[in-house]
LOTIMAR-141730 format. One line per 2 residues: number of its first residue (from 1); their letters; for each residue z, x, y of N, C-alpha, C. Coordinates in steps of 0.02 Angstrom, whole numbers. Example, Ala and Ser with C-alpha at 12.3 -4.5 7.8 and 13.67 -1.06 7.14 Angstrom:
1 = AS = 390 660 -284 390 615 -225 390 660 -165 ~ 354 642 -112 357 684 -53 394 645 2
% end
This chain:
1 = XX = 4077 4544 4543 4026 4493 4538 3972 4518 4491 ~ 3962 4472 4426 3907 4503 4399 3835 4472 4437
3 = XX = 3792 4490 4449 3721 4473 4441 3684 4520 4428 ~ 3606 4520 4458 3533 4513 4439 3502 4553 4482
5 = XX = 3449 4601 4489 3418 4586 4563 3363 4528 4550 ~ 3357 4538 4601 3297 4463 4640 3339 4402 4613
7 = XX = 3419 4396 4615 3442 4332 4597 3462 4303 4670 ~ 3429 4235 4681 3438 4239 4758 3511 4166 4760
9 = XX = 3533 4163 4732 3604 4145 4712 3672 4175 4728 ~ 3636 4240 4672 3677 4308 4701 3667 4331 4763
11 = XX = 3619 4346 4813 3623 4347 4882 3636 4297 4919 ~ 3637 4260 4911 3701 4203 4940 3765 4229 4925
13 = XX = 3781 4213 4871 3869 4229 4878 3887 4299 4895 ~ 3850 4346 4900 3849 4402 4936 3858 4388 5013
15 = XX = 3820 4329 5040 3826 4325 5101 3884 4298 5109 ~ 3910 4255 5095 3959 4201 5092 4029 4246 5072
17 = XX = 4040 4305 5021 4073 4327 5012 4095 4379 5078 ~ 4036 4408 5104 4043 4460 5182 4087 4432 5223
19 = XX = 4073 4363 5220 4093 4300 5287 4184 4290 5260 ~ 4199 4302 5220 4263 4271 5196 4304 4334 5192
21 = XX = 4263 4407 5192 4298 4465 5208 4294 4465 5293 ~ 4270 4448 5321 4265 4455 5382 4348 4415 5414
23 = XX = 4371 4345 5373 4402 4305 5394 4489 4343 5407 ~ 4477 4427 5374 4531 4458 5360 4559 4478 5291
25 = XX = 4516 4440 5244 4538 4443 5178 4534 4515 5145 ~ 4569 4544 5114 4559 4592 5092 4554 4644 5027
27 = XX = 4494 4665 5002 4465 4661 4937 4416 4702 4951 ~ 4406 4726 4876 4351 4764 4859 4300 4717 4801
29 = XX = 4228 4727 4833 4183 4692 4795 4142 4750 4747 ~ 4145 4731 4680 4111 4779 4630 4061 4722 4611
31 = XX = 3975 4746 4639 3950 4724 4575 3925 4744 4518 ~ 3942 4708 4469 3898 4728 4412 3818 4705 4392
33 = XX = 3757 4748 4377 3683 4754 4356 3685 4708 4294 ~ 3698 4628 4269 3704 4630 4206 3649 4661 4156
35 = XX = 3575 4682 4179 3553 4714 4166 3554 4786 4116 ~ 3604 4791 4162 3605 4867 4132 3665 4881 4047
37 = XX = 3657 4807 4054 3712 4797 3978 3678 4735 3934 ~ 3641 4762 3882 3639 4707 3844 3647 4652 3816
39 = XX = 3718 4635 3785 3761 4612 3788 3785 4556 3855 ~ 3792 4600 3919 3810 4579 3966 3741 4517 3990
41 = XX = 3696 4540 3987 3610 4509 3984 3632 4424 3944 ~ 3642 4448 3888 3642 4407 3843 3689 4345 3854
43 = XX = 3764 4355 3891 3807 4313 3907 3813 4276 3983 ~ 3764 4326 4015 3770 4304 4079 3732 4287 4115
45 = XX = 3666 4291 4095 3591 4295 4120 3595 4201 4138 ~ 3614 4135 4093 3634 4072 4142 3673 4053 4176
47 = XX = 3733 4108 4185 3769 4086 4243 3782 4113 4293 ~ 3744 4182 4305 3775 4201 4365 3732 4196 4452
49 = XX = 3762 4176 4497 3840 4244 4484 3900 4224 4461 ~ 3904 4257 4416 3980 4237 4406 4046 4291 4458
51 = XX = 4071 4271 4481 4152 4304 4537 4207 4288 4503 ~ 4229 4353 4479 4292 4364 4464 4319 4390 4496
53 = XX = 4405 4368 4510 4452 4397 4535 4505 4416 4503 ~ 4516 4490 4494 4556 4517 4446 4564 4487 4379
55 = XX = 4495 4493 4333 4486 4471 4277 4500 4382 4265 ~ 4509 4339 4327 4488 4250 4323 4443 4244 4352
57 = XX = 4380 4209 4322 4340 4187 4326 4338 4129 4398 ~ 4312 4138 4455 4293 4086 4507 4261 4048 4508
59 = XX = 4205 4079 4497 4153 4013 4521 4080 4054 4467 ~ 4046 4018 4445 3987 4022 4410 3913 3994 4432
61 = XX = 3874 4026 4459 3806 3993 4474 3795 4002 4545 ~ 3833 3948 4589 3829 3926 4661 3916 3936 4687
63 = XX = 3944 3993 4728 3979 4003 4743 4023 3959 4765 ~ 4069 3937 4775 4121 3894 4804 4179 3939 4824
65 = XX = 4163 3965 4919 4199 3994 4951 4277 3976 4962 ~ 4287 3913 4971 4366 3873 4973 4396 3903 4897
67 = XX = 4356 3903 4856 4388 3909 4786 4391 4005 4778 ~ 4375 4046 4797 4381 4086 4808 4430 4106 4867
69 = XX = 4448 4085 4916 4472 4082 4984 4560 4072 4939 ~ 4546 4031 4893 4631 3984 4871 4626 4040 4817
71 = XX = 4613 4087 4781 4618 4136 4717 4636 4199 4752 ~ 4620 4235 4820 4608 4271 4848 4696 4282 4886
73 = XX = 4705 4201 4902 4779 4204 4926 4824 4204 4897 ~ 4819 4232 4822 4880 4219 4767 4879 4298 4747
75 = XX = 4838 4334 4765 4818 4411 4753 4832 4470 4829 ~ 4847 4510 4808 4842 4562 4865 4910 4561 4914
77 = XX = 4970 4559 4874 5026 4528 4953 5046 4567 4979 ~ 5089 4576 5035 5088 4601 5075 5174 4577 5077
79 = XX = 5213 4612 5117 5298 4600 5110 5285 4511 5158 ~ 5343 4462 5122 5355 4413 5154 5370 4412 5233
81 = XX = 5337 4363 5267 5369 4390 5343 5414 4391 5375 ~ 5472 4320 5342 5525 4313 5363 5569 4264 5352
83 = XX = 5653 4299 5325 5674 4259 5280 5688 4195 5314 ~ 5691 4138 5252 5707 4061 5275 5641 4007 5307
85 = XX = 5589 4034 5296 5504 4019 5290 5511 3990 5229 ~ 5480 3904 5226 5483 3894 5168 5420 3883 5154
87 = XX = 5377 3935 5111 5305 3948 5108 5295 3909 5030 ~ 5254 3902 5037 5205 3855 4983 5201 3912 4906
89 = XX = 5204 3880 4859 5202 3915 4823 5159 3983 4802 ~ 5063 3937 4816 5022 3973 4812 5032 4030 4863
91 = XX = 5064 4034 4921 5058 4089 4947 5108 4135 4948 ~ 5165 4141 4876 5207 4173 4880 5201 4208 4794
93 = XX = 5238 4269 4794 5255 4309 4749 5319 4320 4753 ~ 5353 4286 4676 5433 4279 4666 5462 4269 4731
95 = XX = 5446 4221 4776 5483 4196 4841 5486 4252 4886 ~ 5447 4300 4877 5461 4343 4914 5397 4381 4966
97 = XX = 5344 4340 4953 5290 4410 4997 5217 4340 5020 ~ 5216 4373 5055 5140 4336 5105 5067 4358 5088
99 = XX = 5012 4328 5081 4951 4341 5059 4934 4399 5115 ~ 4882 4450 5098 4847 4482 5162 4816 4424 5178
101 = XX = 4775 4401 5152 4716 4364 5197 4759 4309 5235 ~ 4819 4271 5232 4860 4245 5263 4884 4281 5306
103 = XX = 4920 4321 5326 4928 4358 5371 4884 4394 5413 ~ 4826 4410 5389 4772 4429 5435 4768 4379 5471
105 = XX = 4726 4308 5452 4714 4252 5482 4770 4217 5528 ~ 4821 4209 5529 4869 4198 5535 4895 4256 5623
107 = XX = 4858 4327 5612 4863 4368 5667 4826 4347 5719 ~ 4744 4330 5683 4706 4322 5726 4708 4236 5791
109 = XX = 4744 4198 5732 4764 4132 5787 4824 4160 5822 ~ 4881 4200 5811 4913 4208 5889 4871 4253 5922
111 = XX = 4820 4278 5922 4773 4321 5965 4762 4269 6000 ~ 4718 4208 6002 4694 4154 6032 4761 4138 6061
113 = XX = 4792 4111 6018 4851 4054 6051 4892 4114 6106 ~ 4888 4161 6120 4941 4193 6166 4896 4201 6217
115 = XX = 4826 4211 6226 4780 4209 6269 4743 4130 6285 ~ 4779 4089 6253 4783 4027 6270 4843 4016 6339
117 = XX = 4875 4037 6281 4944 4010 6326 4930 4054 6424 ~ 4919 4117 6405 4906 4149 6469 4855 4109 6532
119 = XX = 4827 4069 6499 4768 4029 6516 4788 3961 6554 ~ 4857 3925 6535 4890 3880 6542 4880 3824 6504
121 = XX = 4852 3848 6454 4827 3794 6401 4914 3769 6356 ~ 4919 3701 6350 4986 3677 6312 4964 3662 6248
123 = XX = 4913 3621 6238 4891 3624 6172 4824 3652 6150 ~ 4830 3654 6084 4751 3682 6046 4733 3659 5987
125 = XX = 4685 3626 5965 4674 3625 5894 4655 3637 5854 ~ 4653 3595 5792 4617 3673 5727 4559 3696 5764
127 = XX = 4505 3640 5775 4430 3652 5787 4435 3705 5830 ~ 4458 3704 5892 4466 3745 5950 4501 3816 5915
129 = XX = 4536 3835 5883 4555 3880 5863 4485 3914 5807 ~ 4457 3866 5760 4412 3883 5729 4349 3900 5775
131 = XX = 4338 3882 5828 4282 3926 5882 4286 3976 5910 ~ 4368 3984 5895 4347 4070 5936 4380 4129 5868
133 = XX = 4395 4090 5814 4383 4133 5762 4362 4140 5708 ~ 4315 4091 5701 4247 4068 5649 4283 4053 5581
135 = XX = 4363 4026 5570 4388 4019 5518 4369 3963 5510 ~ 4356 3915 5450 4361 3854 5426 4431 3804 5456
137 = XX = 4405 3759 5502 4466 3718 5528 4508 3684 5472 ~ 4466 3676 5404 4527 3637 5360 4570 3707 5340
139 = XX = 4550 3786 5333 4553 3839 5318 4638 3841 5367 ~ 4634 3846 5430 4686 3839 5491 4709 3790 5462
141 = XX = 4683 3725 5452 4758 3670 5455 4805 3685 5381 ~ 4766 3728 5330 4793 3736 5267 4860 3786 5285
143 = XX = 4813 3834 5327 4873 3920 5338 4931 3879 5387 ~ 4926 3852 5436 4984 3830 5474 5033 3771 5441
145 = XX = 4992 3761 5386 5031 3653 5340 5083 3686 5326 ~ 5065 3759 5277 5115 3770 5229 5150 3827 5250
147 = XX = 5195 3822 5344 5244 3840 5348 5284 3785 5389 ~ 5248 3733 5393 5288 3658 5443 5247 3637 5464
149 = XX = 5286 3566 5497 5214 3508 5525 5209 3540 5601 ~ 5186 3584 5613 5187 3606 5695 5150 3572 5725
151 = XX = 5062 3540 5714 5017 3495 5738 5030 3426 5724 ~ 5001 3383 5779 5000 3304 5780 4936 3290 5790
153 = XX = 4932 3224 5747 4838 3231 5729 4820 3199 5831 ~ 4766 3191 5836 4716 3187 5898 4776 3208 5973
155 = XX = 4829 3271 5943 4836 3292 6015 4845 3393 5981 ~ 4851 3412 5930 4828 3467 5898 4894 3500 5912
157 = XX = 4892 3567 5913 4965 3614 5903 4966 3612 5988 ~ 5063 3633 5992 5090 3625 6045 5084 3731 6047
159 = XX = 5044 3746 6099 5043 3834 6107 5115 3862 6104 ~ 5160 3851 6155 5218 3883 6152 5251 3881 6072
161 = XX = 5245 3859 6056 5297 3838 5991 5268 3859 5940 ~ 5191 3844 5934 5154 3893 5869 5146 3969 5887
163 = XX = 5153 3989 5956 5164 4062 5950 5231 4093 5925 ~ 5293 4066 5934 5337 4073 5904 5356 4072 5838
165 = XX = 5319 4029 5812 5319 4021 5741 5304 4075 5705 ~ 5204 4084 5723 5198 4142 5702 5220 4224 5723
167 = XX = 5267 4224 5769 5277 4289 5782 5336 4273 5706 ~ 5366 4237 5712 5435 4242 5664 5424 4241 5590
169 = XX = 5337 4245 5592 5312 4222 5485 5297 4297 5515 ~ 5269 4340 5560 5231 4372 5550 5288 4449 5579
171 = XX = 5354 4445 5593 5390 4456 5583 5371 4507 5670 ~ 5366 4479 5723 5337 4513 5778 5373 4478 5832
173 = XX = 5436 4427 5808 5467 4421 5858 5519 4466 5883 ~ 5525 4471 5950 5575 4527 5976 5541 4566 5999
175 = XX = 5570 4632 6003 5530 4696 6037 5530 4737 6003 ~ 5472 4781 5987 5460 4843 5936 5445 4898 5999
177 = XX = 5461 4970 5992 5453 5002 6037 5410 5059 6015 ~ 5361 5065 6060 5300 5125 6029 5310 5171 6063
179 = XX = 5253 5234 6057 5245 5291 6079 5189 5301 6103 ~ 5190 5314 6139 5100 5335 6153 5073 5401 6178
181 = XX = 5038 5438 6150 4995 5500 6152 4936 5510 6186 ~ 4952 5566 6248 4862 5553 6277 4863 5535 6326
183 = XX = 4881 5552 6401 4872 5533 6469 4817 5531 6482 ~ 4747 5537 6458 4672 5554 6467 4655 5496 6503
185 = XX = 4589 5466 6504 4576 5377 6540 4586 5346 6490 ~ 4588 5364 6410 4611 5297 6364 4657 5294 6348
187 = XX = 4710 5337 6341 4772 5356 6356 4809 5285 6424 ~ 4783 5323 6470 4804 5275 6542 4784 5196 6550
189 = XX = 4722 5194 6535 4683 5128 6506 4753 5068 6467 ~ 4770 5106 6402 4824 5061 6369 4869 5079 6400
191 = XX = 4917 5117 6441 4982 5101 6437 4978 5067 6533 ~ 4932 5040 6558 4930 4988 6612 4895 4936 6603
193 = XX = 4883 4935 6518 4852 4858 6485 4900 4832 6480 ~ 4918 4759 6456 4966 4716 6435 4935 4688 6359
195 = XX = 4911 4723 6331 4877 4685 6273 4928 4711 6218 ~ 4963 4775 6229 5044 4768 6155 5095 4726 6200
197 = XX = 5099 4707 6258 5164 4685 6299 5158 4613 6266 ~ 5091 4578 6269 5079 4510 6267 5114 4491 6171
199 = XX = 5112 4538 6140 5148 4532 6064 5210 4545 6040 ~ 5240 4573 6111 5306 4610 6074 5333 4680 6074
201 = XX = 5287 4701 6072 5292 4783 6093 5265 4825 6161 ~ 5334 4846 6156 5345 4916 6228 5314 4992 6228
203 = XX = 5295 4989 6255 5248 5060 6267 5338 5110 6288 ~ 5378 5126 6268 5431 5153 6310 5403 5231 6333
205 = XX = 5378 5274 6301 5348 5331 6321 5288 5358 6298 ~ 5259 5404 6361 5208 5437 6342 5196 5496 6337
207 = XX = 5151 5522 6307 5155 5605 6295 5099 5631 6326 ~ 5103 5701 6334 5046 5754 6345 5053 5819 6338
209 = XX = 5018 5852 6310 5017 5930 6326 4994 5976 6372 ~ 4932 5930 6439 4923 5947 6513 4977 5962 6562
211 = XX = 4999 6018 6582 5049 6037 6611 5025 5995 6686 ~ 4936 5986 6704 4964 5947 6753 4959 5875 6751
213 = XX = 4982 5835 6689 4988 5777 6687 5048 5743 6656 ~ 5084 5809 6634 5176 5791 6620 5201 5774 6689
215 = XX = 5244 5737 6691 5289 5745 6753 5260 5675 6791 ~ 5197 5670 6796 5156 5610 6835 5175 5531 6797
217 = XX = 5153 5478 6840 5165 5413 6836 5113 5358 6800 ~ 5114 5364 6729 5059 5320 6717 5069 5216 6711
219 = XX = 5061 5189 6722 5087 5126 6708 5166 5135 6707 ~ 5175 5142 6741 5262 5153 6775 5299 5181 6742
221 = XX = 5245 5230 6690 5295 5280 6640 5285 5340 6669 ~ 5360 5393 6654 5347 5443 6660 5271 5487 6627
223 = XX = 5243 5526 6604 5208 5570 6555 5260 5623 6521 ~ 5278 5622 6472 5337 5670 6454 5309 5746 6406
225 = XX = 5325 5777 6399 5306 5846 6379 5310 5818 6292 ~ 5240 5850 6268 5237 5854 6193 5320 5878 6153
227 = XX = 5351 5924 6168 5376 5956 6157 5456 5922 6130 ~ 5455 5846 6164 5509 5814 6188 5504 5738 6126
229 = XX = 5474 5751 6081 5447 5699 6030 5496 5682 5992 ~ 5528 5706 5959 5552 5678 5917 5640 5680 5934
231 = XX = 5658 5701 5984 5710 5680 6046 5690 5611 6055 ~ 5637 5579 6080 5643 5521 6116 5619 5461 6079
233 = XX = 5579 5490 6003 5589 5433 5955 5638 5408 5901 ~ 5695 5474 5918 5771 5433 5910 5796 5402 5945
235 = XX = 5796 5433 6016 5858 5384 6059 5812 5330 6065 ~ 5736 5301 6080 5721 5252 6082 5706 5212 6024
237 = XX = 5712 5240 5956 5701 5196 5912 5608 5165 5908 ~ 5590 5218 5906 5499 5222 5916 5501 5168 5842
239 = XX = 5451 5142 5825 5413 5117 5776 5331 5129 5768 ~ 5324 5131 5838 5225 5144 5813 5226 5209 5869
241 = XX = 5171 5260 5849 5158 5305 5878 5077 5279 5895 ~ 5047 5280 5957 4984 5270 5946 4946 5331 5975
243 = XX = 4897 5343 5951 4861 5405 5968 4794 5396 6005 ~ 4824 5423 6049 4734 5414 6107 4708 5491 6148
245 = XX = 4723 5525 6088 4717 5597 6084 4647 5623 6072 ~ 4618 5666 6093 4557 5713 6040 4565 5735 5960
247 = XX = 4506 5711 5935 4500 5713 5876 4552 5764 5830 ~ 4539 5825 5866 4574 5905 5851 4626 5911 5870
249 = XX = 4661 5865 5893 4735 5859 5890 4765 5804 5849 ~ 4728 5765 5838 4789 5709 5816 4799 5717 5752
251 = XX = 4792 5762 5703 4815 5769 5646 4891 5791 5664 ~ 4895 5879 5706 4955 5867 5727 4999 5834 5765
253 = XX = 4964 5787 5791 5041 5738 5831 5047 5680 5777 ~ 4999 5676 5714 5032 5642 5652 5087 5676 5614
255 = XX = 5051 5736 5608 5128 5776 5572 5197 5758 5610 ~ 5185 5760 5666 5256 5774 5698 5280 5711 5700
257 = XX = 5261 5656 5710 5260 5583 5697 5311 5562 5632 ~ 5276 5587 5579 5300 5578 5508 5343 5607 5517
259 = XX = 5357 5684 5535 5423 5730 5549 5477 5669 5552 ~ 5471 5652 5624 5515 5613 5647 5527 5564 5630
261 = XX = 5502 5524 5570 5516 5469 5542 5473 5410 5566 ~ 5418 5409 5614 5394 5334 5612 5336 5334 5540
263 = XX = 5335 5264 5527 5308 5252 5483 5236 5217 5500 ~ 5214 5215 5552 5165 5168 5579 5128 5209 5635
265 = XX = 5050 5215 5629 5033 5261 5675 4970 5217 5656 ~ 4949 5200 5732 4885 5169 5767 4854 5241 5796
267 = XX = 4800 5232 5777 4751 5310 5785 4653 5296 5820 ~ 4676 5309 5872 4613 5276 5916 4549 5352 5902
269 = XX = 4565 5383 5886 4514 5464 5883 4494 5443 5822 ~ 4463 5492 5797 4394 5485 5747 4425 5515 5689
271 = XX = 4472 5550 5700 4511 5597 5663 4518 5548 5595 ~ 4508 5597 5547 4531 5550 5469 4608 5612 5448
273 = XX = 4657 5547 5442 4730 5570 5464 4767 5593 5393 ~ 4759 5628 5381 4822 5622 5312 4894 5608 5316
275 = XX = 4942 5582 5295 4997 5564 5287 5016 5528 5232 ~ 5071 5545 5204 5134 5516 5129 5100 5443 5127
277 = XX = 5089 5424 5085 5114 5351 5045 5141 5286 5099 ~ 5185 5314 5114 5235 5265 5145 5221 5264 5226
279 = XX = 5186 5307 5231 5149 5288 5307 5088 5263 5324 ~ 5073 5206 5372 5016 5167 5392 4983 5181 5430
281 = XX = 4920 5223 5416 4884 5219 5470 4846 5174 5493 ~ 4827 5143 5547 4769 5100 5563 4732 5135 5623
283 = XX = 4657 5153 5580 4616 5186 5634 4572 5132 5672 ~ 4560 5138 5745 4525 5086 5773 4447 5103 5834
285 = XX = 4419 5092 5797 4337 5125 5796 4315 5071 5840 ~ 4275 5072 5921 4245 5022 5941 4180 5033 5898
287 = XX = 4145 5090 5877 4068 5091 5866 4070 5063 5797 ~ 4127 5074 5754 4118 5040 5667 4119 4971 5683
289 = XX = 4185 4927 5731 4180 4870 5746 4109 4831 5782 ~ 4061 4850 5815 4001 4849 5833 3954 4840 5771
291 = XX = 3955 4898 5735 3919 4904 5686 3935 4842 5625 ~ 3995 4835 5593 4019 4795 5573 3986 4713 5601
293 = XX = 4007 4701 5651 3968 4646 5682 3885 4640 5685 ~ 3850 4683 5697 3782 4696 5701 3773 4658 5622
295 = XX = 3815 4724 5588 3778 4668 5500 3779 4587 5499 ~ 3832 4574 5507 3843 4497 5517 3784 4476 5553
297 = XX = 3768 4492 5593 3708 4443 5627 3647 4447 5611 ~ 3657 4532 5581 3586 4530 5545 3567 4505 5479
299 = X = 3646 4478 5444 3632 4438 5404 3635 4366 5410
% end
């Protein structure tokens, strides 16, 4: 984004731009001082802000978030979710891959809709979906149009059937089987939650290196010996390892992780993880998420 200071245009679409990263979208915002370039002064000083996305021009002056929102979903993809989806053009690359910010958004309505459904709720609609995740309801009826007509206007989406849908774009139907690290209370906390059960994924084992907390019964799992890792994420066919370890360990129960081939490691400690290329970490911070939110309101 080029602007100004004291351009209060530019702090708008600053705001407006926070709000549309918030929605899941995912991007890095550079601005540029046109100031600090002559030249740049000279060409840009009546229109900005000007927002570019990867060298196309968005919007000039007064931001237009939808028009940014639709440039944003043609950039950044992410692997398609699943073959025989017949996705809209704008949200595909060579027929083959899904927007992030579509798939983010797209996560966060089966969050609702599966805690709907738990609720006994049969239907939901955009609006109702747009209240408990501050997305733009034409925003929802756009992301759900362009994989089928799943909604009917004044009775809204049928829950059972749009959770299915999106588990199958978002490629989370079936069962994925995790690992879990850490008999501690947050350790024990998740594996007698139902909050991976409610998506698809099995907690099948847990680990520890407390000699007196191997052997014991957590959420109707054994606790199995550190030692026994990469034995039991073959025969079970692990996919996520999650870590609810101390900081000063979970680098090594990442190594050993990667050892063994999972490619996906959810990491609840503070720990900043190194691992190859081809492995995902997702670290999950309640105090950054707090903080994160705090800005929002304080803006």
């Amino acid at each position: 984004m080029y602007s100004r200071p004291g351009c209060h245009l530019c702090e708008e679409a600053i705001a407006a731009i926070a709000a549309i990263h918030s929605e899941g979208y995912e991007f890095e915002l550079r601005e540029i001082d046109i100031e600090s370039d002559d030249s740049l002064l000279a060409r840009m000083l009546e229109r900005i802000p000007v927002v570019e996305v990867e060298g196309e021009v968005v919007s000039e002056l007064r931001l237009d978030p939808d028009a940014l929102r639709a440039r944003l979903d043609t950039v950044g993809w992410m692997e398609r979710a699943v073959e025989g989806i017949d996705v809209p053009d704008d949200l595909m690359v060579d027929g083959e891959r899904l927007s992030l910010g579509v798939a983010a958004r797209l996560s966060r309505y089966l969050q609702v809709l599966t805690q709907a459904r738990k609720m006994g709720r049969e239907t939901i609609s955009s609006q109702e979906l747009s209240d408990y995740t501050h997305i733009n309801p034409t925003q929802i009826r756009r992301d759900l149009s362009g994989f089928g007509k799943f909604g009917k206007r004044g009775v809204g989406y049928n829950v059972d059937s749009l959770v299915a849908q999106i588990r199958k774009i978002l490629r989370t139907a079936g069962q994925h089987n995790i690992a879990l690290f850490g008999a501690g209370n947050l350790g024990q906390a998740i594996a007698s939650s139902d909050i991976f059960a409610d998506h698809g994924f099995r907690i099948v084992a847990m680990f520890d290196v407390d000699p007196d907390l191997v052997g014991t019964q957590v959420g109707g799992l054994p606790v199995r010996d550190f030692t026994e890792l990469e034995q039991v994420v073959s025969e079970q066919d692990v996919v996520v390892g999650v870590l609810a370890v101390p900081a000063a360990a979970a680098q090594a129960v990442a190594d050993r992780l990667v050892d063994a081939g999972v490619k996906i490691i959810f990491n609840y400690s503070e720990q900043l993880l190194q691992v190859p290329p081809e492995v995902t970490v997702h670290t999950s911070s309640p105090a950054v998420d707090l903080l994160y939110a705090l800005y929002f309101y304080l803006t």
